[in-house]
C-alpha positions in Angstrom: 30.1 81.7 134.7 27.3 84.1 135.1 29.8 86.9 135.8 31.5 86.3 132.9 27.6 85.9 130.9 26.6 89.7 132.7 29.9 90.5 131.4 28.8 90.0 127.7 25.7 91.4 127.9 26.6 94.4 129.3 29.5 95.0 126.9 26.9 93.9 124.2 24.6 96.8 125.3 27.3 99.1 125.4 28.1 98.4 121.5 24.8 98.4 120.6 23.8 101.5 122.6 24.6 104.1 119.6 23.1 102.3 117.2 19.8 103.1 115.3 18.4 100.1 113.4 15.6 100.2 110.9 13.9 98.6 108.0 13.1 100.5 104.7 9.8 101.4 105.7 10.6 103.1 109.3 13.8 104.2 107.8 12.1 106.4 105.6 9.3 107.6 107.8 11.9 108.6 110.1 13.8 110.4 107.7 10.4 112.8 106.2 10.5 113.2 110.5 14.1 114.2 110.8 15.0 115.9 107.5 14.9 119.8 108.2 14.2 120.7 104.4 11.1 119.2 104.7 10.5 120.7 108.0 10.7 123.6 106.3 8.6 123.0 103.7 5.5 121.9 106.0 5.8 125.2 107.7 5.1 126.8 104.3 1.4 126.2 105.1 1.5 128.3 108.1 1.8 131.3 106.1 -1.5 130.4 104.0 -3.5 129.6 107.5 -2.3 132.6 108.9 -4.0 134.7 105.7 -7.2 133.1 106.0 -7.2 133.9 109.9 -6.3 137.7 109.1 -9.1 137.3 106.3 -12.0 136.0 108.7 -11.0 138.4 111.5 -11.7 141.2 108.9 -15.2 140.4 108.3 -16.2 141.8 112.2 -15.3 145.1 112.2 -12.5 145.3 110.3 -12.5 149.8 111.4 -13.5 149.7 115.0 -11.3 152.7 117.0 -12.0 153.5 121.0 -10.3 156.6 122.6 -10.8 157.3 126.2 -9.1 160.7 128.3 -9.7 160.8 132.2 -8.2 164.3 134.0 -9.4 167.5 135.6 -12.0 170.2 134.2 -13.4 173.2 135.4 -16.8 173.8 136.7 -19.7 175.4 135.4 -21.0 179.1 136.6 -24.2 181.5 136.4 -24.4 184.4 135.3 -26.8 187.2 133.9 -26.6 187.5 130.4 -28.1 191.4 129.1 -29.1 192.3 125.9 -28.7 196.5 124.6 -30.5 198.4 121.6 -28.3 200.6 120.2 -29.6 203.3 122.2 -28.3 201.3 124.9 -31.5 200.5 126.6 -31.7 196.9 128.2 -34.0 194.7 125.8 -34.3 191.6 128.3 -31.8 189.0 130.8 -30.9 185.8 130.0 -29.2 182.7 132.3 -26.0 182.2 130.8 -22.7 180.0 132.3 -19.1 180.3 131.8 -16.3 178.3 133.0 -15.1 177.9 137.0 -11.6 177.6 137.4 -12.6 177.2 141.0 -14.9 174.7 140.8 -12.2 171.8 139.2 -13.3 168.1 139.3 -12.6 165.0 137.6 -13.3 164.1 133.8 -13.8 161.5 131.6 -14.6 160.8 128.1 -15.2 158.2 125.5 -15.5 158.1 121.8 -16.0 155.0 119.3 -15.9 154.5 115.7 -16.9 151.3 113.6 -16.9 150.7 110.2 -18.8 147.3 109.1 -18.9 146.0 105.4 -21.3 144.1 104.3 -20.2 142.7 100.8 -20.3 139.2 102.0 -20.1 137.9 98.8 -16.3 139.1 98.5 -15.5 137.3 102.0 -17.0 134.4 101.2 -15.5 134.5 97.3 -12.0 135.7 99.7 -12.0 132.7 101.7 -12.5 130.1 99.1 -9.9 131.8 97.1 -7.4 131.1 100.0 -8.5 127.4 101.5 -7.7 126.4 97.4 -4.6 128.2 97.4 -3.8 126.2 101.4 -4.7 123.2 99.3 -3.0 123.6 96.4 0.3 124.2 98.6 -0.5 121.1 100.6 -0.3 118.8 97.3 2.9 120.8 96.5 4.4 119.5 99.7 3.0 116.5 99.1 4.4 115.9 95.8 7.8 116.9 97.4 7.4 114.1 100.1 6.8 111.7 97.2 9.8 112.7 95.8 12.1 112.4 98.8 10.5 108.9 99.9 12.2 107.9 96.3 15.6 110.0 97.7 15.3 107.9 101.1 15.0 104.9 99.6 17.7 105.1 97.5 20.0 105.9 100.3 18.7 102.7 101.9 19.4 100.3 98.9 22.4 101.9 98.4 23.0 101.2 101.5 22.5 97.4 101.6 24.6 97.6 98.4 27.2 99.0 99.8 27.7 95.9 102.3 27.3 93.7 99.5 30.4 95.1 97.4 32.5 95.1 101.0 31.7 91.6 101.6 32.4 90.3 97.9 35.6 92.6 98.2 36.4 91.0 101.1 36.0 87.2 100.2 37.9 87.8 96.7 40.7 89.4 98.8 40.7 86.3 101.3 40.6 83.9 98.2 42.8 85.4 95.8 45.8 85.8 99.3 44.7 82.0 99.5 45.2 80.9 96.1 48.9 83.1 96.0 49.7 81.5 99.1 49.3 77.9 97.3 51.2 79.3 94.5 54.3 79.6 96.4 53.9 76.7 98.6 54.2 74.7 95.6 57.2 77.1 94.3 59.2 75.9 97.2 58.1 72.2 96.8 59.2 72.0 93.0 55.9 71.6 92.1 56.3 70.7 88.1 52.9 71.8 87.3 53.6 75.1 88.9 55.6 77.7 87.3 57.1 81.3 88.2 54.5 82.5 85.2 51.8 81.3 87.0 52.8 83.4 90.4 53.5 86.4 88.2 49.7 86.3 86.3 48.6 86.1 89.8 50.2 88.8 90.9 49.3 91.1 87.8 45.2 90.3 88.5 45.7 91.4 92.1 45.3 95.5 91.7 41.8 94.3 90.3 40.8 93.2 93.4 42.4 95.6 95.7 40.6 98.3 93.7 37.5 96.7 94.5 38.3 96.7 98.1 39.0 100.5 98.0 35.7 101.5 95.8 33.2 99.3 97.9 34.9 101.2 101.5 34.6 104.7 99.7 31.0 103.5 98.5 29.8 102.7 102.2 31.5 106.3 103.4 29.5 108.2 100.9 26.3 106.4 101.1 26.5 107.1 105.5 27.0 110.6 105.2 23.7 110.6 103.4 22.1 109.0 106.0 23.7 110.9 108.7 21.8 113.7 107.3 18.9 112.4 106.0 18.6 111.0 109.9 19.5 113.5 111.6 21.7 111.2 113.6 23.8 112.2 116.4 27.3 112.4 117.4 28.1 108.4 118.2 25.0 107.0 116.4 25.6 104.6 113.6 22.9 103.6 111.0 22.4 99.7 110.5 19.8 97.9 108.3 17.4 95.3 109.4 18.1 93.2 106.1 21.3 91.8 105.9 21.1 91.3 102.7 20.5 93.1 99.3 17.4 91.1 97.8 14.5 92.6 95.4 11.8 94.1 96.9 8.8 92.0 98.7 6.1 94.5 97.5 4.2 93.5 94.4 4.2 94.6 91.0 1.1 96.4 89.8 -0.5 95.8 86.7 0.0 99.0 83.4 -4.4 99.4 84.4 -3.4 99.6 87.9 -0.7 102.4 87.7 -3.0 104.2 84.9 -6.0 103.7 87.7 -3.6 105.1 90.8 -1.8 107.9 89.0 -5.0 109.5 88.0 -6.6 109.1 91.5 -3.7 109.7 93.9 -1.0 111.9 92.0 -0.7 115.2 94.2 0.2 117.1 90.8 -3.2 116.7 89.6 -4.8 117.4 92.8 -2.6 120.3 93.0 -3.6 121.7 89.2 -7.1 120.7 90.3 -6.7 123.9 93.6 -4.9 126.2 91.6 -7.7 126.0 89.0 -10.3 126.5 92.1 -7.9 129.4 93.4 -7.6 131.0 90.1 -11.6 131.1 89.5 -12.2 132.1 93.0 -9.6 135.4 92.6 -11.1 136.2 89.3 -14.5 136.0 90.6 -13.2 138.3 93.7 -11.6 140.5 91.1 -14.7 140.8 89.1 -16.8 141.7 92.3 -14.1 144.4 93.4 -15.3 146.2 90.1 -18.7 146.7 91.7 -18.7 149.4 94.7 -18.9 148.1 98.3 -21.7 149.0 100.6 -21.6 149.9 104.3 -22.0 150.6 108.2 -20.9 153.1 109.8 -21.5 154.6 112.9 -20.3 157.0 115.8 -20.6 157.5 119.5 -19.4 160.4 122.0 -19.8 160.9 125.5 -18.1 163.3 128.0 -19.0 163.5 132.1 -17.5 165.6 134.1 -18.6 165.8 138.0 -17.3 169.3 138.8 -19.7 171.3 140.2 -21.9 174.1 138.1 -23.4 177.0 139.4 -24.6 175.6 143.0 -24.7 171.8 143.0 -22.3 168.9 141.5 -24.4 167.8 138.4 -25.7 164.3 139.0 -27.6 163.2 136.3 -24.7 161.7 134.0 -27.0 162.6 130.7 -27.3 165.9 131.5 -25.7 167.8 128.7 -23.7 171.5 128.7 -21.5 173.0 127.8 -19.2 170.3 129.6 -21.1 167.0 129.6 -21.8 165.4 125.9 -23.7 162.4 124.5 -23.7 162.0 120.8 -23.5 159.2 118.2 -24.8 158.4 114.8 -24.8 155.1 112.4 -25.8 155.0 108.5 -25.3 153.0 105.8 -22.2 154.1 103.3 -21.5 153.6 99.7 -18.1 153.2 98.4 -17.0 153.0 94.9 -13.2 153.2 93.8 -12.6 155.7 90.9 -9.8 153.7 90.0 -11.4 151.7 87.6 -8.7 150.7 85.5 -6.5 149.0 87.9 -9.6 146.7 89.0 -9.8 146.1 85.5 -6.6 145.0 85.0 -6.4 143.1 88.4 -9.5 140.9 87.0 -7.7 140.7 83.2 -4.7 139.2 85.0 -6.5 136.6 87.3 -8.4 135.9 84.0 -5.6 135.1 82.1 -4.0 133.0 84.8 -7.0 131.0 85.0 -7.5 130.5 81.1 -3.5 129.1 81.6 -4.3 126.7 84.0 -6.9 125.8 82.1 -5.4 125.0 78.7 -2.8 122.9 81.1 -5.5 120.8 82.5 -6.3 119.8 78.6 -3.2 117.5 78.6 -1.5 116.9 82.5 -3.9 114.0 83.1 -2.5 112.5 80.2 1.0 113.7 80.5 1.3 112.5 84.2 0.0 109.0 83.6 2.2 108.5 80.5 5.6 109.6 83.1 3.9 106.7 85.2 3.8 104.2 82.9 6.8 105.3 81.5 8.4 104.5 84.9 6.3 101.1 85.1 8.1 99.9 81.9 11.3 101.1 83.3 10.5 98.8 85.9 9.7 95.8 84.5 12.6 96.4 81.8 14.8 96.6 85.1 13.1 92.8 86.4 13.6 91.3 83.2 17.8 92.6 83.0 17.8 91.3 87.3 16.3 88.1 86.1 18.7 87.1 83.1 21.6 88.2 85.3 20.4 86.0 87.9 20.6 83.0 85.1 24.4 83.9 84.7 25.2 84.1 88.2 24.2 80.3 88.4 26.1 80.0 85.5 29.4 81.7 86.7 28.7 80.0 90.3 28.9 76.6 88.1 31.8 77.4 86.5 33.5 78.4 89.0 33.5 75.5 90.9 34.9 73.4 88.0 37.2 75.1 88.0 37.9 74.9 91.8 38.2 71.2 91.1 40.4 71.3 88.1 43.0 73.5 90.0 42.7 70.6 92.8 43.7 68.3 90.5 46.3 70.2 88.5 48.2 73.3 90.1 48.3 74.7 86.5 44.9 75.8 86.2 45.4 78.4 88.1 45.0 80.7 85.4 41.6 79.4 84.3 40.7 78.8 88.2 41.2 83.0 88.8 39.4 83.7 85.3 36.5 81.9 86.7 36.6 83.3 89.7 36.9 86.9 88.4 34.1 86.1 86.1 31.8 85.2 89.1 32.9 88.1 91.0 32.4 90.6 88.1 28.9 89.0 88.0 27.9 89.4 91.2 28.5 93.0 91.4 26.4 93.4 88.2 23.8 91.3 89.7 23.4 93.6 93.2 23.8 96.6 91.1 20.6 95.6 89.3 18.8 94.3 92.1 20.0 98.2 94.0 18.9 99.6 90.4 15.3 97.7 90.0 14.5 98.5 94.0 15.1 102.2 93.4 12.9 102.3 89.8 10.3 100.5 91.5 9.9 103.3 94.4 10.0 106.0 91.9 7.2 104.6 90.3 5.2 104.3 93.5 5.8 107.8 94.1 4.3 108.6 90.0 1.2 106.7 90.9 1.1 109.2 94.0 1.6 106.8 96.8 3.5 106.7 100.0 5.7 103.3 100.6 3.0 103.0 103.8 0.0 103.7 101.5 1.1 101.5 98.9 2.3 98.2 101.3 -2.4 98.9 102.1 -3.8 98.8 99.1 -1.0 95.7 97.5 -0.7 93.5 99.9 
């Protein structure tokens, strides 16, 4: 007995071992993990980081060159230097010293060159130029991420309705083989209520059926191939839902105030308008201030030591200066003006237009964005109010239906009005999951209009 328990547990491991289960929530977390176009898009921000780093390492000597040159150099020699009248007659001697080949030693040199500006004002302007333009591409992203929550969560729903329309495929198949079954069973007794018509209208209402069979297995293909991908699931991993069943979704509904209130606070658009405005202002501001010149440091330094010898000793005082040995340098402050004037001009007439656009858009996206939101929130209720009325005529059908299961008990006949009930309540039940599929994905795309995750939203409605 417990052989035959480790038996079952083992083989149940096995089955389950490929299989990744989630609920909507995880499901879609793990799919903004897994999916590589959003991957890519996150590294889009890398590029915007990586200007402000080249920006900020500019500001400390943005011109800073050092050149060093070690090898051999000739010595330093004596010698009397005369000086003649034109008659020829010696006027007077003077030390001089030339260049001893024979006297070589070792050399070294070093020069530096810095150039420091100091319009601080631009950096700063610069900077704050680029962290709004990093923001604004951050609520960009953001607004993408919304947007493919909504995708995800389709591909859930769709999911879950998917296994609905196999399963009521399924149990219409089984009943309708049942009911032909009986047909011909009471055929062969010479049933009198039972006639060859009877078998025949069965038979022609069948294809209905099998078509349903065939569109709910092709749904189920389509809809995992989506998820494959969206999951990034390996070779011999299957997706499987944590509900088994397609129901409406436990989040609350928020009030027309509430999405108004949310959309206004939360929606990434606006925040994004809201950093391309600050970006805009900050590069015409930067464009403005290049119009002005630029001020500032520069400065020099030289120095050459060699230790071959002059006239009778090596020199060893490494400041001593000849004809050889060199210590120089200089620093000032520069002025720098471009005499391109016009193509500042026009830089700062372009990021002044720009800005002025973004501006005259700010007028009316607040009120453009929160009408798409409560838009979508009517869309949503519309879609409760068409799930709830359908609901009433499932019960309905489900009534129906089973007086006419007990008619047909009683009377073979009614078979035709016992499969036109039955098709009726079928027919029904597909519209009903369709809507309930339909209202769960509305209601997600309006949590992404008010500009909240699924996570963010299950906080603040709970």
């Amino acid at each position: 007995m417990i052989k035959n328990l480790f038996f079952i547990l083992a083989m149940t491991g096995i089955a389950l071992a490929g299989e990744v289960r989630y609920d909507c929530l995880r499901f879609v977390e793990q799919g903004l993990a897994s999916d590589p176009q959003m991957e890519e898009l996150r590294y889009g921000t890398e590029a915007k980081k990586n200007k402000i780093k080249s920006l900020k390492s500019e500001v400390i000597l943005p011109t800073f060159y050092v050149s060093m040159m070690v090898g051999p150099a000739p010595g330093l020699k004596e010698y009397n230097d005369y000086y003649f009248n034109d008659s020829g007659d010696t006027l007077g001697i003077e030390k001089a010293e030339k260049y001893d080949f024979s006297r070589m030693g070792p050399f070294w040199g070093v020069e530096a060159k810095f150039i420091q500006p100091l319009n601080l004002g631009q950096y700063r302007t610069g900077k704050l130029a680029l962290e709004a333009d990093l923001q604004q591409k951050t609520f960009e992203i953001e607004n993408s991420t919304l947007k493919k929550e909504v995708e995800l969560q389709s591909y859930y729903y769709n999911y879950l309705l998917a296994l609905e329309m196999k399963r009521i495929a399924a149990d219409a198949q089984k009943q309708v083989d049942k009911a032909y079954d009986q047909l011909e069973e009471a055929l062969d007794e010479d049933e009198p209520t039972v006639s060859q018509t009877d078998l025949l209208n069965l038979k022609a209402k069948m294809h209905t059926v099998k078509e349903g069979v065939i569109e709910a297995d092709l749904g189920m293909k389509r809809v995992q191939l989506a998820i494959r991908f969206a999951l990034g699931l390996q070779e011999g991993e299957t997706f499987a839902a944590e509900d088994t069943i397609l129901a409406m979704r436990p989040e609350p509904m928020p009030t027309e105030d509430q999405v108004r209130e949310f959309t206004i606070k939360h929606n990434p658009e606006l925040k994004q308008l809201e950093a391309g405005l600050r970006a805009r202002r900050f590069q015409m501001d930067l464009a403005e201030a290049k119009l002005a010149p630029e001020f500032f440091v520069m400065g020099q330094f030289e120095y050459v030591k060699s230790w071959a010898g002059n006239r009778n000793v090596v020199q060893k005082n490494a400041f001593a200066q000849d004809a050889v040995n060199k210590i120089s340098g200089l620093i000032g402050v520069g002025l720098r003006y471009r005499l391109n004037f016009w193509k500042s001009w026009e830089d700062f007439r372009q990021a002044r237009t720009e800005y002025r656009g973004l501006k005259l858009k700010e007028n009316y996206a607040s009120e453009g964005l929160v009408a798409k939101a409560v838009e979508q929130y009517y869309q949503v209720v519309a879609a409760k109010g068409k799930l709830d009325a359908l609901r009433e005529s499932l019960r309905a059908t489900e009534s129906l239906l089973k007086d006419a299961a007990m008619k047909y008990d009683l009377d073979k006949s009614q078979t035709s009005a016992l499969v036109s009930a039955y098709t009726q309540n079928i027919t029904m039940q597909k519209d009903y999951y369709f809507a309930v599929c339909r209202y769960n994905v509305e209601f997600a795309g309006l949590v992404a209009k008010m500009g909240l995750s699924l996570s963010d939203y299950k906080t603040y409605f709970k």
